[in-house]
Backbone as JSON, one array per atom type, in Angstrom:
{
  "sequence": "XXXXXXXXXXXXXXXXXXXXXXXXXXXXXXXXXXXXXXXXXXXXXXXXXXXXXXXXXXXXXXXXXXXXXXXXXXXXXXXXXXXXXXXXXXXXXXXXXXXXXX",
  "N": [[0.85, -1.18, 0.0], [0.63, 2.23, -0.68], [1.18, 5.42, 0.2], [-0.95, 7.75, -0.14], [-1.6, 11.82, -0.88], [-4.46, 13.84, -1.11], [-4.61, 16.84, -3.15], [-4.96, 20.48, -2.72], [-4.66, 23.56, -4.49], [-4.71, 27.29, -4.38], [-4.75, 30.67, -4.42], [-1.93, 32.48, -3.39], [-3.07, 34.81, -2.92], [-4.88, 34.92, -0.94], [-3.5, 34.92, 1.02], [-3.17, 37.07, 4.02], [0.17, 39.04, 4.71], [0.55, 38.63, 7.27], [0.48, 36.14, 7.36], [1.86, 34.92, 5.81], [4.75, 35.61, 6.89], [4.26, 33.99, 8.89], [4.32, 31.61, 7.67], [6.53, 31.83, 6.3], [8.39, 31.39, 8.14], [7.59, 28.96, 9.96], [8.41, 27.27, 8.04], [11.09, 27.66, 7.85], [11.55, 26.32, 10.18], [13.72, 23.99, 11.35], [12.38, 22.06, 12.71], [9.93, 21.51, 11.9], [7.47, 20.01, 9.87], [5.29, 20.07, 8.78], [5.03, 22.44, 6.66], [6.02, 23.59, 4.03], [8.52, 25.67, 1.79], [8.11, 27.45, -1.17], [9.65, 28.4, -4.83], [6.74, 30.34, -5.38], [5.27, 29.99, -3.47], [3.52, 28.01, -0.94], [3.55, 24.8, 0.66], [1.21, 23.27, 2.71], [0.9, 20.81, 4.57], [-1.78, 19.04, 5.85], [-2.74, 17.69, 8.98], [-4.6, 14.43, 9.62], [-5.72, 13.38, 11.37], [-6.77, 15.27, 13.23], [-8.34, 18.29, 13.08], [-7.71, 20.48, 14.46], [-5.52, 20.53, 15.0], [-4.19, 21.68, 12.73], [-4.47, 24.0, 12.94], [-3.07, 26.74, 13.72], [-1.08, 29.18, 16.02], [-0.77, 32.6, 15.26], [-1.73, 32.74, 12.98], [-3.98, 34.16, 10.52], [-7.58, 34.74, 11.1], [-8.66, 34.28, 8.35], [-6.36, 32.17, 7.11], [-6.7, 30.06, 8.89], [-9.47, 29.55, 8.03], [-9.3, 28.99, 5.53], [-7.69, 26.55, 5.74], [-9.69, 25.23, 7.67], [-11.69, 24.48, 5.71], [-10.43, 23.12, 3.98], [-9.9, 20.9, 4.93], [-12.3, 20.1, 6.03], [-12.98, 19.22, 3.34], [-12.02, 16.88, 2.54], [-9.37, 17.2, 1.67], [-5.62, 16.64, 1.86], [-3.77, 18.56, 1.83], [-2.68, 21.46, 1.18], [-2.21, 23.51, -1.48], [-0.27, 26.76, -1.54], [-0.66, 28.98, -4.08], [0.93, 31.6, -6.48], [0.33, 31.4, -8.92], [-2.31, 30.06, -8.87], [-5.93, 29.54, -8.84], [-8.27, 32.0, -7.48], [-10.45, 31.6, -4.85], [-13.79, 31.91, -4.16], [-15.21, 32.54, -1.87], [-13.07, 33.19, 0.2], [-11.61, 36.15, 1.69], [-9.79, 38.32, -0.68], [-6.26, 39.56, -0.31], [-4.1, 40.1, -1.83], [-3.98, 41.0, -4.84], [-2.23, 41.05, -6.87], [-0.82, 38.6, -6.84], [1.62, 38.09, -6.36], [5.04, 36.61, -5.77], [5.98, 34.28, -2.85], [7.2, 32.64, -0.84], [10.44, 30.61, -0.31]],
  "CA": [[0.0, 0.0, 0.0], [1.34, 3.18, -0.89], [0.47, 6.7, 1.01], [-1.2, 8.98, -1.04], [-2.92, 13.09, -0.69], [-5.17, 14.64, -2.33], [-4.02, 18.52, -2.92], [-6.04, 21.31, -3.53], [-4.21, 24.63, -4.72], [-5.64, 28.02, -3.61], [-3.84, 31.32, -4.81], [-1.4, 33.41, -2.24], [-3.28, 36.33, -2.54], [-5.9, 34.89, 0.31], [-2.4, 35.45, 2.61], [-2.14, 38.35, 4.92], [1.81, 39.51, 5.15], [1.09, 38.18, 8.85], [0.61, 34.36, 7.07], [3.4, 34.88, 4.89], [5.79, 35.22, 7.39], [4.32, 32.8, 9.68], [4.77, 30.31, 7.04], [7.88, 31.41, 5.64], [9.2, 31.16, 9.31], [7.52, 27.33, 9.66], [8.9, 26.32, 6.82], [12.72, 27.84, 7.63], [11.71, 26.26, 10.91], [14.08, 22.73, 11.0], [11.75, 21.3, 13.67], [8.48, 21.72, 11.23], [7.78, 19.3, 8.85], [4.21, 20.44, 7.92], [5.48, 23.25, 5.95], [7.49, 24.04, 2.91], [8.08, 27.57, 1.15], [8.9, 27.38, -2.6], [9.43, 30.02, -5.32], [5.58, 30.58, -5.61], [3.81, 29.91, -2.17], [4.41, 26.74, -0.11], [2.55, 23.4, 0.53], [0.9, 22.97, 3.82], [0.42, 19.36, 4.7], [-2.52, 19.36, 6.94], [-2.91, 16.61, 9.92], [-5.66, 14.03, 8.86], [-6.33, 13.0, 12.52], [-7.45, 16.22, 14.17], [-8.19, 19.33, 12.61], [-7.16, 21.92, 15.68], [-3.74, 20.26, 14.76], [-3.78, 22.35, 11.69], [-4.64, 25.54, 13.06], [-1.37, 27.76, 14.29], [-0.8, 30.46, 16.18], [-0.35, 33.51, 14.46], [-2.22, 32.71, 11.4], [-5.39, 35.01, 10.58], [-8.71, 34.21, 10.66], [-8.92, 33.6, 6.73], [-5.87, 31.05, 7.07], [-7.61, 29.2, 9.32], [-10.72, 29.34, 7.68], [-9.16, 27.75, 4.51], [-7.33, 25.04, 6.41], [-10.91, 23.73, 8.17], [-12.65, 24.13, 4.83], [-9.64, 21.97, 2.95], [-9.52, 19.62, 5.97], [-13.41, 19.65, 5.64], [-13.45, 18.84, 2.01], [-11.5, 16.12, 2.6], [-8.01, 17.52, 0.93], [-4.79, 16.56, 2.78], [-2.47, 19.33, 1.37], [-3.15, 22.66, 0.72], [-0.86, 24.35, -2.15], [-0.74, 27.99, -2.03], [0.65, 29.25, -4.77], [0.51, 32.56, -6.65], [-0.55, 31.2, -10.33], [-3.63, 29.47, -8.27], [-7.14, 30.74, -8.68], [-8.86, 32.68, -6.14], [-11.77, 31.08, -4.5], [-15.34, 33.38, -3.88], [-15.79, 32.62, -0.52], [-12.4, 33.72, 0.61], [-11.02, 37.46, 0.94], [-8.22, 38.41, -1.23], [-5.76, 40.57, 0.3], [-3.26, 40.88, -2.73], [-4.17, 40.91, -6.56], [-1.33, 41.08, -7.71], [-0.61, 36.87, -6.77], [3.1, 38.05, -6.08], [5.39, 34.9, -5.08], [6.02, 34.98, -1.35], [7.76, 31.49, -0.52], [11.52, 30.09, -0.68]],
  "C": [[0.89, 1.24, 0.0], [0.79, 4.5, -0.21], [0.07, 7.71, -0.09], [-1.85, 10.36, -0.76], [-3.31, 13.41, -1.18], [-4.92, 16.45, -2.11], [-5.88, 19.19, -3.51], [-5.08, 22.58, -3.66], [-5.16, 25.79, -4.94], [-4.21, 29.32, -3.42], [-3.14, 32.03, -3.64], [-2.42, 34.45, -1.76], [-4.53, 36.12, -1.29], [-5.18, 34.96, 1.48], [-1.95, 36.53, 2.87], [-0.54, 37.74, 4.09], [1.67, 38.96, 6.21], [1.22, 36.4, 8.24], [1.51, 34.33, 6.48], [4.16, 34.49, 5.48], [5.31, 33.94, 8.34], [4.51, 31.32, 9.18], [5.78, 30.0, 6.51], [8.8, 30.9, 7.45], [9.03, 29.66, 9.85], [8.15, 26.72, 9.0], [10.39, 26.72, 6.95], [13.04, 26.45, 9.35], [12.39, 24.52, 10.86], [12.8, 21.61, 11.87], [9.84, 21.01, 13.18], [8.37, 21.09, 10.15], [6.11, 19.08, 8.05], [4.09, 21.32, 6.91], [6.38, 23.54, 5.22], [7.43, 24.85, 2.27], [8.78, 26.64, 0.13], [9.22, 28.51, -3.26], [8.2, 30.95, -5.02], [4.61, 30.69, -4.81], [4.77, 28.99, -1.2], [2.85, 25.93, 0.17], [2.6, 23.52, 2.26], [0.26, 21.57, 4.03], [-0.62, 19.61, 6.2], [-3.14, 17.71, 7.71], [-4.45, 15.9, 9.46], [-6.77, 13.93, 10.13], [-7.2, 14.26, 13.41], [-6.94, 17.34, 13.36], [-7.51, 20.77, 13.27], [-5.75, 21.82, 15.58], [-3.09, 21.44, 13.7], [-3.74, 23.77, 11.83], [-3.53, 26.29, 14.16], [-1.8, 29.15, 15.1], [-0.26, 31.24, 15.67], [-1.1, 33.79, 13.22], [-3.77, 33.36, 11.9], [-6.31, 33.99, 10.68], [-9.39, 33.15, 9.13], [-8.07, 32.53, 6.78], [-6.46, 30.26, 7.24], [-9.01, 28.91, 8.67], [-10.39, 28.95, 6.42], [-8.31, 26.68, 5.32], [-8.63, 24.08, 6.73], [-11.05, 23.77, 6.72], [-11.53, 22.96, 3.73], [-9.92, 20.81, 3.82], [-11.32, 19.19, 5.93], [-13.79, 19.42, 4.56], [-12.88, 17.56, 1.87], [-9.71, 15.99, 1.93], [-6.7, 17.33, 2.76], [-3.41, 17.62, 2.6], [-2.69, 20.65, 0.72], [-1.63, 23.68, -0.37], [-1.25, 26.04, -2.32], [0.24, 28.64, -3.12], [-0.03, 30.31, -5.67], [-0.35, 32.53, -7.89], [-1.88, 30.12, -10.41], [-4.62, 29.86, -8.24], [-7.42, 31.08, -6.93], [-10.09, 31.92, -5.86], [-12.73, 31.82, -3.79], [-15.2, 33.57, -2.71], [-14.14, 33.1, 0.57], [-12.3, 35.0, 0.37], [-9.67, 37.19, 0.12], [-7.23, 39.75, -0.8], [-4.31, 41.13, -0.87], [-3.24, 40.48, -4.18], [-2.95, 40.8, -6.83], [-0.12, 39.53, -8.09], [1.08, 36.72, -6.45], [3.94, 36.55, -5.22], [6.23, 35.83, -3.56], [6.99, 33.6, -0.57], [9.3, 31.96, -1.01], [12.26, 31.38, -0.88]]
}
């Protein structure tokens, strides 16, 4: 049996500057292995077992409120990345999809 996730990608621009850094700083962090920055965003692997696992200190409201709704769609990996659409029901805090990772 092999491990597999199902992604969903979901553009930057639904990340504050406060999620930015809190993810570029997860992801520099060696001891964090839910988070990885790239050129373009970064991949958040989100815990399958308990959703409160996924939710951080520091991260806005909107973070969190796409983490449950991925973790409630059943997605195990959230890619944010800047050439990602926008989705309605989120705000967008920067049009311009600028890369923010790595």
């Amino acid at each position: 049996m092999v491990e597999t996730y199902m992604a969903v990608a979901i553009s930057t621009a639904h990340l504050t500057q406060k999620d930015i850094d809190a993810l570029g700083e997860a992801a520099a962090d060696d001891g964090e292995n839910m988070v990885m920055a790239r050129k373009t965003g970064f991949f958040v692997k989100l815990y399958g077992h308990d959703q409160t696992s996924n939710l951080r200190h520091g991260h806005s409201q909107t973070i969190k409120d796409i983490l449950r709704w991925a973790f409630g769609a059943g997605w195990n990996l959230v890619e944010f990345d800047r050439d990602a659409d926008t989705v309605d029901i989120f705000p967008v805090f920067d049009s311009t999809h600028a890369a923010v990772g790595g």
